[in-house]
KEKE-3310 file (N, C-alpha, C; in steps of 0.2 Angstrom, whole numbers, plus 5000, padded with zeros to 4 digits):
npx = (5480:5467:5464:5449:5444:5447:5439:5426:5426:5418:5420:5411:5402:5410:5415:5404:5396:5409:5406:5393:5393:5400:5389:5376:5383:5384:5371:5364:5368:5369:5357:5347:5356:5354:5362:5374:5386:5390:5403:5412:5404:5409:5422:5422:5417:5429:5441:5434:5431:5442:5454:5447:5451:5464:5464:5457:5463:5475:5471:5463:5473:5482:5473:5463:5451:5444:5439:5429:5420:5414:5406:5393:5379:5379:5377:5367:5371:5368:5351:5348:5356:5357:5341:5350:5359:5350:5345:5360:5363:5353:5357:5367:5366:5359:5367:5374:5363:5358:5368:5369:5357:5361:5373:5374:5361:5351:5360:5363:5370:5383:5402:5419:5431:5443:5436:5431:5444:5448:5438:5442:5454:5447:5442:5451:5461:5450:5446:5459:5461:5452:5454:5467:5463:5455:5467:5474:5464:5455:5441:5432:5419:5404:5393:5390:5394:5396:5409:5410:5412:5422:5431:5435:5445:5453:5460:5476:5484:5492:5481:5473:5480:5479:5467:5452:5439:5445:5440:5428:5430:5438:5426:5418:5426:5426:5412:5409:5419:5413:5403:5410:5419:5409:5405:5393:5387:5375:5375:5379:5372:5365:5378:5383:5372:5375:5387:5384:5379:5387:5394:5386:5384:5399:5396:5387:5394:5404:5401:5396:5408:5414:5407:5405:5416:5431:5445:5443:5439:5453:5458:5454:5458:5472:5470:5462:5453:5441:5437:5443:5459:5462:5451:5437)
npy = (5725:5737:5740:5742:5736:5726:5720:5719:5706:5694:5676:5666:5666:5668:5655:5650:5653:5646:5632:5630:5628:5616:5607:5609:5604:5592:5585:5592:5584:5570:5565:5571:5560:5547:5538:5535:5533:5539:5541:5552:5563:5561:5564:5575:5582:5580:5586:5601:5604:5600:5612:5623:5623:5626:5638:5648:5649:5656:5667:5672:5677:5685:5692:5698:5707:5704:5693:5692:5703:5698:5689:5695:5703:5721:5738:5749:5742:5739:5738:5732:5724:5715:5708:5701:5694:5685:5677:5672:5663:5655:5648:5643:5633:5624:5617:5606:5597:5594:5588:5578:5570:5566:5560:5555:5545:5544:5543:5550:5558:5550:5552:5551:5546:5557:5567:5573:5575:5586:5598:5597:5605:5615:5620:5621:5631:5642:5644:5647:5660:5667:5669:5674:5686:5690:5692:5702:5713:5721:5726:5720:5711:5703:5710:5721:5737:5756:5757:5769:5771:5764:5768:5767:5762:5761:5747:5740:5731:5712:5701:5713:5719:5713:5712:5719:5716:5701:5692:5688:5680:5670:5664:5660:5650:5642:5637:5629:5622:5613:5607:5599:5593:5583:5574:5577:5583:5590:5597:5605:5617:5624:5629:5635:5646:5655:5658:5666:5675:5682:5688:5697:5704:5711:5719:5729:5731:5735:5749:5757:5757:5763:5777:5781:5777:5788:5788:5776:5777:5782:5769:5760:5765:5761:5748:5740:5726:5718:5705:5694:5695:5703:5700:5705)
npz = (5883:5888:5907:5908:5898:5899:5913:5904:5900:5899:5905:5906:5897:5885:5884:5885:5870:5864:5865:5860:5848:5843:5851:5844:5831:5834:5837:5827:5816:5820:5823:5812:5803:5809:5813:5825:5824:5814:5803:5797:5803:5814:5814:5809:5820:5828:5823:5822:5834:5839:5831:5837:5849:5847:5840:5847:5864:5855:5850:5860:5870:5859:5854:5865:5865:5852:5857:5863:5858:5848:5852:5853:5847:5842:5851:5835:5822:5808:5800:5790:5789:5800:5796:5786:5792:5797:5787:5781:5791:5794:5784:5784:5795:5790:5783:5790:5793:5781:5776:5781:5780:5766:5766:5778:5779:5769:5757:5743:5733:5733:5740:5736:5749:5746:5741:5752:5759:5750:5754:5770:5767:5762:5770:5784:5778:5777:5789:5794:5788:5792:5807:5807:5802:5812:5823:5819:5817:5829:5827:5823:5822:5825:5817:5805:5807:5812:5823:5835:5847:5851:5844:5832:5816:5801:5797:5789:5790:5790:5781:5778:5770:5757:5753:5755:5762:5770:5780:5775:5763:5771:5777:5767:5760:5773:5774:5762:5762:5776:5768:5759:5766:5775:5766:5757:5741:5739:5751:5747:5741:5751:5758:5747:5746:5756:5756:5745:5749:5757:5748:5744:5757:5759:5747:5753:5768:5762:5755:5768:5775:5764:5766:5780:5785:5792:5781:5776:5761:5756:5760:5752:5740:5739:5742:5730:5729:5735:5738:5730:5724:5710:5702:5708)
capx = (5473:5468:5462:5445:5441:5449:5433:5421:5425:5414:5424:5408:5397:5412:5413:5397:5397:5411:5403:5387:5392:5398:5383:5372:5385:5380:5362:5360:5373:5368:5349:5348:5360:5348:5366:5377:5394:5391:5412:5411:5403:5414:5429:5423:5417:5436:5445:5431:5435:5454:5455:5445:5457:5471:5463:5454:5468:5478:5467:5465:5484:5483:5469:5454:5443:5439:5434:5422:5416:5410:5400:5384:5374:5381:5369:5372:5371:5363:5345:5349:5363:5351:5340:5354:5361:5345:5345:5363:5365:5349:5358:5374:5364:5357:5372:5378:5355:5359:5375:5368:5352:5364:5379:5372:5355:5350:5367:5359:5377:5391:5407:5426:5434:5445:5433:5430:5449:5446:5435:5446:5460:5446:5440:5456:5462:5445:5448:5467:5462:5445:5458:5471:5460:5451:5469:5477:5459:5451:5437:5432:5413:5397:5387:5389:5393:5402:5409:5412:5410:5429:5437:5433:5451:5454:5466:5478:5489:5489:5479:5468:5485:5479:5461:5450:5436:5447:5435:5423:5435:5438:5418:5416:5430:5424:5404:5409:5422:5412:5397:5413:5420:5403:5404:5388:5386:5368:5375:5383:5367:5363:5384:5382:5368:5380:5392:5383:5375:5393:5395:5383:5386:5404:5396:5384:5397:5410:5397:5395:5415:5417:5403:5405:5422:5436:5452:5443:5440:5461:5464:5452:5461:5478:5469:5458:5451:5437:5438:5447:5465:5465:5445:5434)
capy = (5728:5741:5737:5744:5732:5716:5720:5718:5700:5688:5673:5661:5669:5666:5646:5645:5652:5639:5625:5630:5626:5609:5604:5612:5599:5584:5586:5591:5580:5563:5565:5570:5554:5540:5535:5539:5531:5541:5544:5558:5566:5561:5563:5585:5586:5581:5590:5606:5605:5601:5618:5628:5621:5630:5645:5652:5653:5661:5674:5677:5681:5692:5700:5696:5711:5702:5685:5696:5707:5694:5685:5698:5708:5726:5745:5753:5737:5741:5734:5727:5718:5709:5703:5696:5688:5680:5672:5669:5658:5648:5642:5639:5629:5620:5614:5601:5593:5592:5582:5571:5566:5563:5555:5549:5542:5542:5542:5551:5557:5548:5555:5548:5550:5562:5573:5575:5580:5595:5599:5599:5609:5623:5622:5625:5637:5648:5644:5653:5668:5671:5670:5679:5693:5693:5693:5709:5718:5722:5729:5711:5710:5697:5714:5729:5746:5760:5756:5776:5770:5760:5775:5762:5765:5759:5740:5737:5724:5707:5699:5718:5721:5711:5711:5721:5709:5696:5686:5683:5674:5661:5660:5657:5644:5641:5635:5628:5615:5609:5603:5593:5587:5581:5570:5579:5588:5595:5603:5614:5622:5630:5631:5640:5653:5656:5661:5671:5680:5687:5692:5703:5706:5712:5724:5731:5732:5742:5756:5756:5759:5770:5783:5784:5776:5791:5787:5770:5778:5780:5763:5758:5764:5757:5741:5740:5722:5718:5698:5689:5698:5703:5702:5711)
capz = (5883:5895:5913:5908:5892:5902:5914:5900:5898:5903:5902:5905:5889:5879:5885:5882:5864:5860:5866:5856:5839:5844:5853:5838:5824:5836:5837:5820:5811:5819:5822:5804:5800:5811:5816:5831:5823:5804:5805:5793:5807:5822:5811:5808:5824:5832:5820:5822:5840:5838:5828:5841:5856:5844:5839:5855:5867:5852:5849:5868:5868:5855:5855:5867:5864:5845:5854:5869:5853:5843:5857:5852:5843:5847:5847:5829:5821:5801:5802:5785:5791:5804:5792:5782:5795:5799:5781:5782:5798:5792:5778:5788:5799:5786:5781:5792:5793:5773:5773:5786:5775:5762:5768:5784:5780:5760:5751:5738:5730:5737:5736:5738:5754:5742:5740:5760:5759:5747:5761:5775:5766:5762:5780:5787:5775:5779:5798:5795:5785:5799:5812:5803:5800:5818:5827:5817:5819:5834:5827:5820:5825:5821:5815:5804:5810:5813:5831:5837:5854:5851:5841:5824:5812:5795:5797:5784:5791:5789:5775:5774:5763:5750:5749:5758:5767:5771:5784:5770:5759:5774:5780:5760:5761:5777:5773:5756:5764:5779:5765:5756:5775:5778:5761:5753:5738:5742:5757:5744:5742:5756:5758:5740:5747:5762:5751:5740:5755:5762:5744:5745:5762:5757:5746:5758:5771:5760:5754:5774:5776:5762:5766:5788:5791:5790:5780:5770:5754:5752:5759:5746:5732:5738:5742:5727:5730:5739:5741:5726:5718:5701:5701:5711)
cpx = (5472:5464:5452:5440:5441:5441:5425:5422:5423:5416:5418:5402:5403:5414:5408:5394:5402:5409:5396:5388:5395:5394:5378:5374:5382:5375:5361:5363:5367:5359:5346:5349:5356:5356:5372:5383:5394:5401:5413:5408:5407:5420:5426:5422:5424:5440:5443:5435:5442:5456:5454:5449:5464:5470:5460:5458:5472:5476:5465:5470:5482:5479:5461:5450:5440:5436:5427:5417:5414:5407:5392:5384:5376:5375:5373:5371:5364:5357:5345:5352:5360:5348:5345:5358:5357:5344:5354:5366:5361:5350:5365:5373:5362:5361:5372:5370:5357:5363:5373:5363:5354:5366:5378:5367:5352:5353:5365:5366:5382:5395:5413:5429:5440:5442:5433:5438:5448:5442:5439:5449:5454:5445:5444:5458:5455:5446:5454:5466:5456:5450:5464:5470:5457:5460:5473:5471:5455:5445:5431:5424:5409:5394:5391:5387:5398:5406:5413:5413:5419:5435:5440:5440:5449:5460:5469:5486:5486:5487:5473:5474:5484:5472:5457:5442:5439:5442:5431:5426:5435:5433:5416:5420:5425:5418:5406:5413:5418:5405:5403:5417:5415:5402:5397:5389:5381:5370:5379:5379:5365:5371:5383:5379:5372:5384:5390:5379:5382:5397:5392:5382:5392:5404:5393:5388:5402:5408:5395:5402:5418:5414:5403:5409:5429:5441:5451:5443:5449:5463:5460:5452:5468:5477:5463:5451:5446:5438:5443:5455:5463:5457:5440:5434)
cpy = (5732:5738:5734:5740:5725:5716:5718:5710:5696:5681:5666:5663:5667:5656:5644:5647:5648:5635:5623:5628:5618:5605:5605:5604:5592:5582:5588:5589:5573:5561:5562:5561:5548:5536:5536:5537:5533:5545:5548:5564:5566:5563:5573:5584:5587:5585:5599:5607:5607:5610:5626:5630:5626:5637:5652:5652:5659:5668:5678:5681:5687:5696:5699:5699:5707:5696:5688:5700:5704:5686:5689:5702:5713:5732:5747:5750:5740:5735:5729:5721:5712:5704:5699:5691:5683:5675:5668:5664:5655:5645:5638:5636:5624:5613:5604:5594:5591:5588:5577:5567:5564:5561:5550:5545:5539:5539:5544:5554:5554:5551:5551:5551:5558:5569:5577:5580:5587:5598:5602:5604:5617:5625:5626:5630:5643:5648:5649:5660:5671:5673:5674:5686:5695:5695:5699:5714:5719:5722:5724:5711:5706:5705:5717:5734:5748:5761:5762:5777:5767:5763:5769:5764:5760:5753:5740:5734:5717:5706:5708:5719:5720:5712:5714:5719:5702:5690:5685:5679:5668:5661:5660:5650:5637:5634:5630:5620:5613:5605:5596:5590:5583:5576:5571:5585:5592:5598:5610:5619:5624:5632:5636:5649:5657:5660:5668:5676:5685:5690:5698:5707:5713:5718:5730:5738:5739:5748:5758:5761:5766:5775:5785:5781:5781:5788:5779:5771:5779:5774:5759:5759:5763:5748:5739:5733:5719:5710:5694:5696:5700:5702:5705:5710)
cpz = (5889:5900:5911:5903:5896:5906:5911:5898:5901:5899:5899:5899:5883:5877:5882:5874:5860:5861:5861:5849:5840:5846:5848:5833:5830:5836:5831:5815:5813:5820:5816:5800:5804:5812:5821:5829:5818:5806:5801:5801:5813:5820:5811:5815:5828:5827:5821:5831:5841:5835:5832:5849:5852:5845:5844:5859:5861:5853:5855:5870:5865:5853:5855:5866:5859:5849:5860:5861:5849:5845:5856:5846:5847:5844:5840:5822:5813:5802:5796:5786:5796:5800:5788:5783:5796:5793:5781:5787:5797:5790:5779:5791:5796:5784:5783:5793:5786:5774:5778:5784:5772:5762:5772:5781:5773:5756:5746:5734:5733:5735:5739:5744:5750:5741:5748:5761:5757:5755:5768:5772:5767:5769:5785:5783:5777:5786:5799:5794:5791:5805:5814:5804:5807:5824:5825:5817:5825:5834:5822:5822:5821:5815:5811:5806:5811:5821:5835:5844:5857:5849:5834:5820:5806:5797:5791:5785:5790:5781:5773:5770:5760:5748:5756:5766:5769:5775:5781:5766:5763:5776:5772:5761:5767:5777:5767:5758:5771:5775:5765:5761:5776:5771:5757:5749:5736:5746:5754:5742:5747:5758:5753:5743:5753:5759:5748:5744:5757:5756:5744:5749:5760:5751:5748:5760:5769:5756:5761:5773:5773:5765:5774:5791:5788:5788:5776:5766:5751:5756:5754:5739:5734:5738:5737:5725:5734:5743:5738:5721:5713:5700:5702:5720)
residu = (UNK:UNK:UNK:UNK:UNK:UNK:UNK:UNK:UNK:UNK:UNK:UNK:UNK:UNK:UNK:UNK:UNK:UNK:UNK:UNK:UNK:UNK:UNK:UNK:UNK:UNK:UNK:UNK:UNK:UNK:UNK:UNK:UNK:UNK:UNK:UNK:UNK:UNK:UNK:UNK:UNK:UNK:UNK:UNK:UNK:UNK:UNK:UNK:UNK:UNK:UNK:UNK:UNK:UNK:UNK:UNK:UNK:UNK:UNK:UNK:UNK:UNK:UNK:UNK:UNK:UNK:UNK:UNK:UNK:UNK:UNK:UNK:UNK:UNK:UNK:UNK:UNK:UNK:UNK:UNK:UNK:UNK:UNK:UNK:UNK:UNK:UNK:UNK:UNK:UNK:UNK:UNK:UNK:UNK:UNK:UNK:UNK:UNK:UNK:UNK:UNK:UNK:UNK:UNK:UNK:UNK:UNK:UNK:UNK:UNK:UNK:UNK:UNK:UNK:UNK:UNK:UNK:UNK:UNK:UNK:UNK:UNK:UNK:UNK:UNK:UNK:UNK:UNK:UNK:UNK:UNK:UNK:UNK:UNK:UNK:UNK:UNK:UNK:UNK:UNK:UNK:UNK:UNK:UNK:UNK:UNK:UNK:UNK:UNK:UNK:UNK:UNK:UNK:UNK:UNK:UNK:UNK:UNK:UNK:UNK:UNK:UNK:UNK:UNK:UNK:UNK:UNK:UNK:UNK:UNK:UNK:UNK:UNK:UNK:UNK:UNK:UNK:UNK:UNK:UNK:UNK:UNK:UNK:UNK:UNK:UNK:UNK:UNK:UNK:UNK:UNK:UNK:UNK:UNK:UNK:UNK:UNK:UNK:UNK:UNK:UNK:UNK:UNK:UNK:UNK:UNK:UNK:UNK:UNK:UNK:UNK:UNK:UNK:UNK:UNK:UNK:UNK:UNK:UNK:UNK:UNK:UNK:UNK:UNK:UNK:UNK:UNK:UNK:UNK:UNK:UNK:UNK)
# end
């Protein structure tokens, strides 16, 4: 990375956005749950940690401008894409206060520790393909826009070969398996809307790409897939 990008990293803003989702699932898991030993909880948060202890150096390695560029909100940034986020991130929040009235507190479905597994595996797997997709793309960001300021290109390495939006596939995985880690099947409702939001997203975004990013409309007919192979 050149001399001129390393200076734009602010090591202590990107500490203090990983620390922030961990102190977020402890306060709004065991509050929720009315118990400070719910092991459902203590059991995601060390695995969520453990995972971030992996994937953040990595990613620093091979390519720290994506974990500095998707510490903010950048100019350019579609005004749509704000609002969506603001509906998106509510319900991603959602999540983990849901599974803690359910599992922690009510028990209003129980489910088999089996289930919680499914969970993990989608967990991880969306965790790999998000990391995947942020370490062979630079231009990896929280927002939508055309980043003209970075000299923005078309990606198709890595998983862009197979499917076009790769990081929604794993923040769908992603959201959908920390309901079923957290042993609630209510938190699949606001996991669901999560979901269905980075679909829509992922349609948005790629009428976005084709119309003001040069050289996507042919990688979007060799790469015809937007999220799922062989469906759309």
């Amino acid at each position: 990375m050149a001399a001129g990008n390393e200076k734009k990293i602010n090591k202590r803003r990107v500490v203090a956005s990983l620390l922030g989702l961990p102190v977020y699932f402890g306060l709004f898991m065991f509050l929720p749950a009315g118990d400070w030993t719910w092991p459902k909880g203590w059991l995601f948060i060390g695995v969520f940690v453990g995972v971030l202890a992996v994937v953040t150096p990595y990613l620093w390695r091979v390519n720290p401008e994506v974990v500095v560029a998707r510490t903010g909100v950048h100019e350019g940034t579609k005004r749509w894409d704000k609002i969506l986020l603001g509906f998106f991130f509510t319900a991603v929040y959602a999540i983990a206060p849901v599974a803690a009235l359910d599992d922690g507190r009510f028990h209003w479905l129980p489910v088999p520790w089996w289930v919680c597994g499914i969970g993990y595996l989608a967990f991880l797997v969306g965790m790999a393909i998000v990391t995947w997709a942020e370490a062979v793309n630079k231009f990896f960001e929280v927002t939508v826009r055309i980043q003209a300021e970075r000299g923005q290109k078309v990606i198709e390495a890595g998983p862009y070969a197979v499917v076009r939006h790769p990081g929604y596939v794993g923040g769908i995985l992603f959201s959908l398996g920390i309901a079923l880690c957290l042993g609630s099947l209510w938190a699949l409702i606001p996991a669901g809307l999560a979901s269905c939001l980075l679909i829509l997203r992922t349609k948005w975004e790629d009428e976005v790409l084709q119309a003001e990013l040069a050289g996507y409309n042919e990688y979007a007919e060799q790469v015809r897939y937007k999220l799922i192979p062989g469906l759309w």
